[in-house]
DSSP file (Angstrom, degrees, kcal/mol; ACC not computed):
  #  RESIDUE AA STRUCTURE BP1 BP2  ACC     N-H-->O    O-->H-N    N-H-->O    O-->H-N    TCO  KAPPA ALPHA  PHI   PSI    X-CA   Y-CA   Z-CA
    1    1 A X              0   0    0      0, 0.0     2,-0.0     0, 0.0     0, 0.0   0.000 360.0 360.0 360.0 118.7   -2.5    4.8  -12.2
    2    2 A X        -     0   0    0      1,-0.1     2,-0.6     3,-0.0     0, 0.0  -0.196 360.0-124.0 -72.5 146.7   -0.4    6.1   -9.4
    3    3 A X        -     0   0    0     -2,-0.0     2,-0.4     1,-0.0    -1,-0.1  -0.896  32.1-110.2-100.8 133.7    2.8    4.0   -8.9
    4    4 A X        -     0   0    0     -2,-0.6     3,-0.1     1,-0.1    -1,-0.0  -0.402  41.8-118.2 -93.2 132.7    2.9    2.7   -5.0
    5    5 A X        -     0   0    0     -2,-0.4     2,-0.1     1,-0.1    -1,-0.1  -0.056  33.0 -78.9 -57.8 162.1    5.9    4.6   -3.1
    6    6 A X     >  -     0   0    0      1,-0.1     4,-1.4    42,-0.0     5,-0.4  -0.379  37.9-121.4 -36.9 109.8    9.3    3.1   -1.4
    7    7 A X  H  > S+     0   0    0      2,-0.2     4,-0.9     3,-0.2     5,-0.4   0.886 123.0  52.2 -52.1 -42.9    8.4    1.7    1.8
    8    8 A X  H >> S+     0   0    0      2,-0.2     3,-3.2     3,-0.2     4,-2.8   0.892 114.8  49.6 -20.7 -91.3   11.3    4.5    3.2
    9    9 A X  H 3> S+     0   0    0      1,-0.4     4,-2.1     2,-0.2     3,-0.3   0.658 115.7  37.5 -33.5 -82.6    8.9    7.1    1.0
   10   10 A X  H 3X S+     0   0    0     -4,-1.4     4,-0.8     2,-0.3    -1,-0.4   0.454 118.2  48.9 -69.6  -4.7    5.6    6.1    2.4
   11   11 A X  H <X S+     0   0    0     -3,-3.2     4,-0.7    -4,-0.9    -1,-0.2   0.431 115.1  46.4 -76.8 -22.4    6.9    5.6    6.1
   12   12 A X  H >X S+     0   0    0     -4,-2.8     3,-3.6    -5,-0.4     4,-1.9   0.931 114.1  48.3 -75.7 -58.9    8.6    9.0    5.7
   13   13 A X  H 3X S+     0   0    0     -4,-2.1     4,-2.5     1,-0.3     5,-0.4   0.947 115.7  44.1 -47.7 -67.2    5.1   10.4    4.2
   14   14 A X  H 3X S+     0   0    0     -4,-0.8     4,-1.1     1,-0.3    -1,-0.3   0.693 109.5  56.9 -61.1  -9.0    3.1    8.7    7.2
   15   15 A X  H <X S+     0   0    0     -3,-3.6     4,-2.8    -4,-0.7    -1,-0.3   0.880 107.2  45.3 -98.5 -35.7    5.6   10.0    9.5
   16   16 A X  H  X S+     0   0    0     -4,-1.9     4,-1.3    -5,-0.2    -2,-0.3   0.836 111.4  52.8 -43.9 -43.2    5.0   13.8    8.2
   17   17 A X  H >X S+     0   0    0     -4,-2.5     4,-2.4     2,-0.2     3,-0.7   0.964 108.6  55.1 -80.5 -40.7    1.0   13.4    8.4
   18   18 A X  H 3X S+     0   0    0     -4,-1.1     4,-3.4    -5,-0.4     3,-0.5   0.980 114.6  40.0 -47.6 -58.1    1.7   12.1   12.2
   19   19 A X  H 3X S+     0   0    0     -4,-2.8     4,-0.9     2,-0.2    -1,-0.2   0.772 106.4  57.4 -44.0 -36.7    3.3   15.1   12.5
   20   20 A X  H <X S+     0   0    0     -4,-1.3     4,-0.7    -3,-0.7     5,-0.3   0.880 114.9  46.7 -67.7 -38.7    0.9   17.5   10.6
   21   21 A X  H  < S+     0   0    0     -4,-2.4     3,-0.3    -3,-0.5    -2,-0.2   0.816 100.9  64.4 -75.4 -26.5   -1.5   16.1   13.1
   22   22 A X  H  < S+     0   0    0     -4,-3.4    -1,-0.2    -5,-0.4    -2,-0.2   0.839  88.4  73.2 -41.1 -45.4    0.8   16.6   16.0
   23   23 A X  H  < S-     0   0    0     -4,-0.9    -1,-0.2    -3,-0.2    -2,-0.2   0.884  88.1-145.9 -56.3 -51.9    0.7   20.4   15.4
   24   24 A X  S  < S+     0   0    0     -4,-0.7     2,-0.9    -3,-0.3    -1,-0.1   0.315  76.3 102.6 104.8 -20.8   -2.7   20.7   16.7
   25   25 A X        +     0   0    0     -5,-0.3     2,-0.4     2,-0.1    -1,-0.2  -0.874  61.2 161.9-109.7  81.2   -3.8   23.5   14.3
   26   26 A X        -     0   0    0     -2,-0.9     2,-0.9    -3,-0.1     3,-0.1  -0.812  31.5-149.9-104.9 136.2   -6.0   20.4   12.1
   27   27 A X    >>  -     0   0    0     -2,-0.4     4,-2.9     1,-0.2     3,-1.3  -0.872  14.9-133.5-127.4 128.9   -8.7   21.0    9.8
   28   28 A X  H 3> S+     0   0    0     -2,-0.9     4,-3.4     1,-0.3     5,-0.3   0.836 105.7  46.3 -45.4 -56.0  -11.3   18.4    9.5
   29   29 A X  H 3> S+     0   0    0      1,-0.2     4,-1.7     2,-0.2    -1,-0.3   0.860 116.9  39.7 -42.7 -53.2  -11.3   18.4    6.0
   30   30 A X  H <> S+     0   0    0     -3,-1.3     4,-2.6     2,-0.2    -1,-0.2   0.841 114.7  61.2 -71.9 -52.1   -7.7   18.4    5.5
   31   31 A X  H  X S+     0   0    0     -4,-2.9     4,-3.1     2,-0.2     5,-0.3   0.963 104.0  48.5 -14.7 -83.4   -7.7   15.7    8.6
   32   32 A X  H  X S+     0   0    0     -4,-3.4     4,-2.9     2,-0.2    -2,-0.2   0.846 110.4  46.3 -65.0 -23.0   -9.7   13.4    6.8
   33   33 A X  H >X S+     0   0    0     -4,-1.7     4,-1.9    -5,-0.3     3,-1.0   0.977 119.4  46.9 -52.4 -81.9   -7.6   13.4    3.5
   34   34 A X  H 3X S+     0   0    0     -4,-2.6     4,-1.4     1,-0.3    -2,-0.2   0.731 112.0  48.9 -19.7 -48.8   -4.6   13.1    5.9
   35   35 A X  H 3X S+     0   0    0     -4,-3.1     4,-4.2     2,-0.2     5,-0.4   0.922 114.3  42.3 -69.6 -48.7   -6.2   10.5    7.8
   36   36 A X  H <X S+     0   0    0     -4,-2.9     4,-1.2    -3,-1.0     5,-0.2   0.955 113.3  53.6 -81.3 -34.5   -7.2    8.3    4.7
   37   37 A X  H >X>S+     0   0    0     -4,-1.9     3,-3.7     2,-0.2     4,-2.4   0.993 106.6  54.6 -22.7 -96.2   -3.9    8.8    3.1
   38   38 A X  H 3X5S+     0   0    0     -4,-1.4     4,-3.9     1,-0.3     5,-0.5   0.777 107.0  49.2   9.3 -82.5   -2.4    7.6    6.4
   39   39 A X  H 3<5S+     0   0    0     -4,-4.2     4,-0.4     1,-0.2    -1,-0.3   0.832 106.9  52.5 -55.8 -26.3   -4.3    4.4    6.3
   40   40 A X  H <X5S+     0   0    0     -3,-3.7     4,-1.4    -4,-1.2    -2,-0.3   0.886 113.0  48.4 -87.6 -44.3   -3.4    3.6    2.7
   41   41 A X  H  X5S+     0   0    0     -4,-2.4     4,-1.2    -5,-0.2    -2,-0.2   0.857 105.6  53.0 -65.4 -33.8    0.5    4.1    3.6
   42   42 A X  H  X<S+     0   0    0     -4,-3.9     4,-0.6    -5,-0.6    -1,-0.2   0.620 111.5  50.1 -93.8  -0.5    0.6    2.0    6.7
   43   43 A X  H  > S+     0   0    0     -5,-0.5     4,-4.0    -4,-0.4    -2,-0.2   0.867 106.2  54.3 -72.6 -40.5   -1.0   -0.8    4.4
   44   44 A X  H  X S+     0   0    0     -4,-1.4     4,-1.1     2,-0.3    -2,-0.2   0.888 114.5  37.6 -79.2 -52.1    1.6   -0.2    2.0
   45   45 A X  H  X S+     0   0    0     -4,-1.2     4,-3.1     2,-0.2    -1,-0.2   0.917 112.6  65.2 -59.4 -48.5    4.5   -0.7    5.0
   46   46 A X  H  X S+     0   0    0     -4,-0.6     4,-2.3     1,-0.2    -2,-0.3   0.962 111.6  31.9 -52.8 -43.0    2.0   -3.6    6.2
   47   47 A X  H  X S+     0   0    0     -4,-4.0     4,-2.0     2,-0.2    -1,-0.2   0.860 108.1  63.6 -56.1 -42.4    2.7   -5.3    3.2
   48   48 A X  H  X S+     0   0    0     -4,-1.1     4,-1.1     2,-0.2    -2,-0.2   0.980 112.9  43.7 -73.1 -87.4    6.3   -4.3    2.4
   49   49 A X  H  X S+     0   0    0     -4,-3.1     4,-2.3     2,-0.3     5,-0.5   0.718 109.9  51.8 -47.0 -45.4    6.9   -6.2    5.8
   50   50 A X  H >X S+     0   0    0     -4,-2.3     4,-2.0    -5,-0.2     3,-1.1   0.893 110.8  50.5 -34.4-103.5    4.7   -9.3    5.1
   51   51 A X  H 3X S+     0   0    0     -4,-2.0     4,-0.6     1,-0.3    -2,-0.3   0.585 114.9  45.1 -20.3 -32.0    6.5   -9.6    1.9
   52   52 A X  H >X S+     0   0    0     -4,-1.1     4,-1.4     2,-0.1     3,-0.9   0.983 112.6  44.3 -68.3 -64.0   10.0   -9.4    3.9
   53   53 A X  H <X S+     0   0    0     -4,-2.3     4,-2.8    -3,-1.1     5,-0.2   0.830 111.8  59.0 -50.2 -45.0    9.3  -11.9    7.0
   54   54 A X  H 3X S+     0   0    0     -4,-2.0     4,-2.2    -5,-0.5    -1,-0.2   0.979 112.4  44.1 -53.8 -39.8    7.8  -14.3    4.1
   55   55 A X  H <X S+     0   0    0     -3,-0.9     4,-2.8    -4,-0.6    -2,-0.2   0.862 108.4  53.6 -59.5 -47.5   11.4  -13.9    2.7
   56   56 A X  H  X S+     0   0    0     -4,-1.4     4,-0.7     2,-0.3    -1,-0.2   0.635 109.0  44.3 -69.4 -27.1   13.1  -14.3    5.5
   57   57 A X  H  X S+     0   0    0     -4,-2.8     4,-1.9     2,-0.1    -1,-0.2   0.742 104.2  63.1-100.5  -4.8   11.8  -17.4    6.5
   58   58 A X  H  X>S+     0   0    0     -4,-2.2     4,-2.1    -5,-0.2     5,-0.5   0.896 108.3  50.5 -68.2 -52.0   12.0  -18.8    3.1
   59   59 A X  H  X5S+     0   0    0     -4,-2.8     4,-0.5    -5,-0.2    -1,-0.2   0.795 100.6  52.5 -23.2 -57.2   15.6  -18.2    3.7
   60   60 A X  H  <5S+     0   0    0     -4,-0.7    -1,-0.2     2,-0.2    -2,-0.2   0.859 111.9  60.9 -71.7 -37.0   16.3  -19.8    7.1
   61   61 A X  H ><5S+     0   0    0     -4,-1.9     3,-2.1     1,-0.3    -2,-0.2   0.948 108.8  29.7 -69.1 -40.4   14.7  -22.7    5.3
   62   62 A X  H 3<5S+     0   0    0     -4,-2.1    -1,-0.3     1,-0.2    -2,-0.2   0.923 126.1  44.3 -76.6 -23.4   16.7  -23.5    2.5
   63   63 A X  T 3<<S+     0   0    0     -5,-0.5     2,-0.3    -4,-0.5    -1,-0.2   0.270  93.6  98.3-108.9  28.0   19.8  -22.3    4.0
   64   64 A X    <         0   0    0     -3,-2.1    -4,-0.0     1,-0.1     0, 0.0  -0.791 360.0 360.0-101.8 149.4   18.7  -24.5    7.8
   65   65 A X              0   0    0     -2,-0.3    -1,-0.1     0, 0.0    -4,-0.0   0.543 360.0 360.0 -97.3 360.0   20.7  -27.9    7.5
């Protein structure tokens, strides 16, 4: 069981596969690994941010007079 990366780490990773795809020189195969990778890291962020905003307004509340 893989341990799930550093939101820094998996938005740096997702920001390298943009880039690998940027190049232009893509290979389907290699593509779709990239691609589904991709998707499983910008969940990873999606969450990471959920989990923040949740925080954040649990915040304003206790500390709103």
């Amino acid at each position: 069981m893989s341990k799930k990366p550093t939101f820094s780490a998996a938005f740096a990773e997702l920001e390298a596969i943009t880039e690998w795809f940027e190049t232009g020189e893509v290979d389907l195969d290699e593509g779709l690994k990239k691609f589904e990778r991709g998707l499983e890291l910008a969940q990873i962020c999606k969450a990471k941010l959920a989990d923040v905003e949740n925080k954040v307004i649990e915040l304003k509340q206790k500390f709103s007079a």
